[in-house]
N, C-alpha and C positions, 0 to 999 in steps of 0.2 A: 479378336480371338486369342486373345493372352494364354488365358486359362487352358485352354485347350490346347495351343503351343504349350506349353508348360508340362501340363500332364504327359504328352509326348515325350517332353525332355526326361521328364523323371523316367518314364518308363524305358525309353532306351538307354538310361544309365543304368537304371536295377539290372536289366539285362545284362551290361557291362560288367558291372560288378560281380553277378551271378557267375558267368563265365571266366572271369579272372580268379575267383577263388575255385572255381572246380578245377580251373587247371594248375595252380596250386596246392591241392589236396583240401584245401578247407571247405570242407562237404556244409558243416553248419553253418558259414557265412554263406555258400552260394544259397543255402534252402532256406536262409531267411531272404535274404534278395528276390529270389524267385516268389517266393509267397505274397512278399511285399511286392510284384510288379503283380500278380495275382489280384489283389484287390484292386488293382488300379483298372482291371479288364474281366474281372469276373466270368465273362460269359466265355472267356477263350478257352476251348477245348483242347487245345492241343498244349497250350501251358499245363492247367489243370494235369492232363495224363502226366505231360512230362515229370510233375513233381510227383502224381501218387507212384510213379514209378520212380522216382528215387525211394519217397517211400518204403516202394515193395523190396527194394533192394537192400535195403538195411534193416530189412525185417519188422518194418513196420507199418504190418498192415491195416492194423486198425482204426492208425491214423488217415492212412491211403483208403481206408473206406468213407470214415466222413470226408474229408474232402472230393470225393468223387461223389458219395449222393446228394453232396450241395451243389456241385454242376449241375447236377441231373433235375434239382428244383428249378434250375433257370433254365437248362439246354435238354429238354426231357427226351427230343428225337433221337439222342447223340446216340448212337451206335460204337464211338468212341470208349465214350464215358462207360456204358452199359459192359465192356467187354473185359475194361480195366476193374470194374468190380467184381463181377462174377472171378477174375483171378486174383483178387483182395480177400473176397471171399475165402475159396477156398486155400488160401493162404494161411486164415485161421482154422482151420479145418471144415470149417460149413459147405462142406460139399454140396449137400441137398439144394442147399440155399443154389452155390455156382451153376449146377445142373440146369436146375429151372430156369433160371436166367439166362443162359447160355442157348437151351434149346432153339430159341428164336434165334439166334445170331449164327449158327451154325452156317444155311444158308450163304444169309448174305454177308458172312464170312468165310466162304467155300475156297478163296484165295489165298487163306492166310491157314499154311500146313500149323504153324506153333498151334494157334489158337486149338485148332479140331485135334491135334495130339492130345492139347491139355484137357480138353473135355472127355475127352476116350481116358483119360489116367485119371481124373474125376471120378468118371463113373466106377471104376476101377476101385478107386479110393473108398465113394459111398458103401460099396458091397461089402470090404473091410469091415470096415466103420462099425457100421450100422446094419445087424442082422433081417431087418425087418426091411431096410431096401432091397433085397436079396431079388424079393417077387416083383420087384419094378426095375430091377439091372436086366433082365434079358432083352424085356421090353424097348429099354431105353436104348442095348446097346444094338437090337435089330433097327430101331430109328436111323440113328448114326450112321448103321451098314447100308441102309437104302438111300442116307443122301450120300454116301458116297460114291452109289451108285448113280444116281441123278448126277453129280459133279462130274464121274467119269464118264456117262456120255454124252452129256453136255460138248464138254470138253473133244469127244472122237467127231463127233458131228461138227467143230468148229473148225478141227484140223480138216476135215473132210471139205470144209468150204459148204458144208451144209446150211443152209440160212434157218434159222428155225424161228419162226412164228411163236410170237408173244404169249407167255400164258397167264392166268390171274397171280399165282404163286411166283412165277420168274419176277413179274413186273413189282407184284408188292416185295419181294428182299432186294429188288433194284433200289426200287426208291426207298425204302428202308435207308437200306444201306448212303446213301444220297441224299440222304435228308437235312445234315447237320452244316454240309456248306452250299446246297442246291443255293439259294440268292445268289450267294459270293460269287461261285464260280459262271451261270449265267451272268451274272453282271459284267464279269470279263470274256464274255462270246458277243458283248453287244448285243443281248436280249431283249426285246423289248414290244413282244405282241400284246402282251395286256392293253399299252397304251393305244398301240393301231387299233385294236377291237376298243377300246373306250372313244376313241374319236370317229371310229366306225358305225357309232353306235348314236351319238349325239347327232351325228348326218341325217340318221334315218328317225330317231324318235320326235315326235315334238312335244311330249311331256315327257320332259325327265327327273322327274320330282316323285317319289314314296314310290318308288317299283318294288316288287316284286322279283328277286334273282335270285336264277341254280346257278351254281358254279361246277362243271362239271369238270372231272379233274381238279380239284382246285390247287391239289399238291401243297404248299408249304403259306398260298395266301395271295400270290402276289397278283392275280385277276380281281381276285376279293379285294384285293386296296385299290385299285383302281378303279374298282364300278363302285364303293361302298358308298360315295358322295352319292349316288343313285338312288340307294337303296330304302324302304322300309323296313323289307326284311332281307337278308341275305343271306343262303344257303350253302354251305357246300357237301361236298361227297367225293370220292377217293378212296383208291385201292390199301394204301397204302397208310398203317397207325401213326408211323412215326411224324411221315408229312404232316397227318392232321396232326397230331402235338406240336410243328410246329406254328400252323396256322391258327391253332388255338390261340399261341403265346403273342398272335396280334391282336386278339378281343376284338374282332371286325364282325365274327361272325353270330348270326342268331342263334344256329343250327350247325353242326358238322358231323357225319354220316361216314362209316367206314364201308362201303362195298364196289359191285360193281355198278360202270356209268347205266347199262341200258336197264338192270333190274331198278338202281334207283329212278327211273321215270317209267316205268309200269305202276307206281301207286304214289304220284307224288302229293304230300300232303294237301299242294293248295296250285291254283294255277300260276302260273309265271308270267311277267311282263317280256324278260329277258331271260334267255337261258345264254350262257358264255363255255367255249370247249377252248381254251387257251394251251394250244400244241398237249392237246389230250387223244384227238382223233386219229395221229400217227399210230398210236397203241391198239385201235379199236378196227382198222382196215376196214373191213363192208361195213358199209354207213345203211344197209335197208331195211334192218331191223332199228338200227336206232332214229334216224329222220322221223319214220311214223310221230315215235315215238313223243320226239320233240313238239312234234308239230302238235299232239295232244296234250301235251303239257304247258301248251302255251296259251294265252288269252288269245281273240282277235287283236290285231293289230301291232301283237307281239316279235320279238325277234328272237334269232337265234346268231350269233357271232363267232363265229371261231376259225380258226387256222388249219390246215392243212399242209403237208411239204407237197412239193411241187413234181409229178410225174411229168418226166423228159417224155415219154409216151406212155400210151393206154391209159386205162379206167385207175386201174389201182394196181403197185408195184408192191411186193415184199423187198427190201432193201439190205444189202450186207447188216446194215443199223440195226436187223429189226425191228425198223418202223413201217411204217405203210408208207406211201404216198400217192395222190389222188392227183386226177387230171381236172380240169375246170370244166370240160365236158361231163361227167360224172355227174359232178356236183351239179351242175344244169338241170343236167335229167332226172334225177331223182327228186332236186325240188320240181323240177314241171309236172310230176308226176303226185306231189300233194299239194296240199292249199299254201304255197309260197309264191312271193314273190323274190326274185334276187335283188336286193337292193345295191350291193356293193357288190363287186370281186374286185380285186386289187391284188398284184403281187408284189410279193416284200424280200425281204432280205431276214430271215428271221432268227439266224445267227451266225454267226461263225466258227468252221469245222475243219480243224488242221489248218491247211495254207488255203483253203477255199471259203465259201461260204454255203448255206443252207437255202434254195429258193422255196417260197412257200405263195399258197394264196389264203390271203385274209379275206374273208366272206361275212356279210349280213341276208342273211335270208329272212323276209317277216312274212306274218301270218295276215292271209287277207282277208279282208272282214268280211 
């Protein structure tokens, strides 16, 4: 791995050098350095930002904008990326342009006061501006006023110790927002149900050649690589744009679908061999409208695979998390209750959380012929 060592080296020197001339004022050596360790990692988002904000800081935004929609050709989820243009944007004055961009990110940038200031003085701006935005500033700026309102009682119910149940809009600006390091940082909780539900799975089928898979949940891909050795066709769907732009950027998939899991299997194109819910079902709590569900979208002799966290007691928990968590009893019943068999339960360890970890159970249910 020469090369590879190599490229390292260089790149923690650019870095070096970068840093030695910003702390000696020479701005143009460190932001060639910086560029130059740039190309060596392209896809890194947080370099990218760092330099269009040097950039923006020396008034140079135009340049801060192509370099930031060239991230956005490789890293299109990034929420990063998206948030430092829209203030490149209107850096050059194109407010209109920052507004529209922005709108989406307001949300799942509810934490970050700069950012929702800038957009309030944006909008501000456009009305200035441009007399003909005049009839879209009230509009925009009662938007604004009501997610503020959503942030503040968001926000009173949390201090409240209120737990508040998942909603399609919370969950898609969650994982929005979570989309641009969601792998990385699973990879450091020791994540890894995909593979349990793939070896779950090869247990229970005996033809595992040209299937037929929905990836429910699919999020950013990582079930979808796992089963695709499987696969004919493979599916996914998902609350959340950014995820699937990132899942796109693995060309695994034949199909990828932005909605919700249980409307997209009320009209599923084609039936399924396998359908996979990879730590999706903690979002979705009562499983009795979707099991039917599955269970009709499935061939005979088909399966279903997926995870669940682990209820210390009862059926089903609402959790400080926000997630659900189901009991192994539940799950019994409700498949005894349609044409499944349980093939597997199995309990895992399906990540880790603070100083503890996550118990879950990993489940094969198939459809009996």
């Amino acid at each position: 791995m020469p090369e590879a060592s190599g490229a390292r080296n260089g790149y923690a020197a650019l870095f070096a050098q970068a840093q030695e001339a910003e702390d000696s004022g020479d701005f143009k050596g460190a932001l060639e350095s910086w560029c130059a360790a740039l190309e060596l990692d392209p896809e890194s988002i947080k370099l990218r930002c760092y330099i269009g904000r040097l950039f923006m800081g020396e008034g140079r935004h135009a340049e801060a904008e192509s370099l930031i929609r060239k991230g956005l050709e490789l890293r299109p989820e990034s929420i990063s990326l998206s948030r430092d243009l829209a203030e490149a944007l209107a850096g050059q004055g194109e407010y209109a342009a920052a507004i529209d961009l922005a709108r989406e990110l307001v949300w799942p940038l509810r934490k970050d006061n700069a950012f929702r200031e800038a957009y309030a003085a944006w909008l501000a701006r456009a009305g200035e501006k441009d007399a003909a935005a005049l009839s879209r500033l009230a509009e925009l700026w009662n938007e604004l006023a009501e997610m503020e309102k959503s942030i503040e009682a968001e926000r009173a119910m949390l201090r409240g110790g209120t737990v508040i149940p998942p909603d399609a809009s919370h969950l898609r600006a969650l994982f929005d927002c979570y989309a641009e390091e969601f792998d990385e940082h699973l990879v450091t909780l020791g994540y890894n149900a995909p593979d349990i539900l793939r070896d779950a799975v090869d247990r229970t089928l005996s033809n595992l050649v040209s299937l037929d898979i929905i990836d429910l949940g699919c999020g950013s891909g990582m079930s979808g690589a796992a089963f695709k050795p499987l696969a004919r066709r493979l599916a996914g769907v998902d609350l959340s744009p950014r995820m699937l732009k990132r899942a796109a950027r693995r060309k695994i998939y034949d199909q990828l679908s932005e909605g919700d899991l249980v409307e997209a299997l009320r009209t599923p194109q084609r039936l399924a061999d396998v359908i996979v819910a990879a730590d999706s079902l903690p979002y979705v709590g009562d499983l009795t409208e979707l099991l039917p569900l599955v269970a009709k979208a499935l061939r005979h002799g088909g399966c279903f695979a997926a995870t669940v966290e682990k209820a210390a007691t009862g059926d089903l928990v609402l959790q400080k998390t926000q997630r659900y968590a189901h009991g192994e009893a539940y799950i019994r019943k409700l498949a005894a209750a349609l044409p499944f068999e349980v093939a597997s339960m199995e309990e895992i360890v399906l990540r880790r959380e603070g100083k503890g970890t996550v118990a879950a159970w990993a489940f094969v249910l198939r459809k009996k012929p």
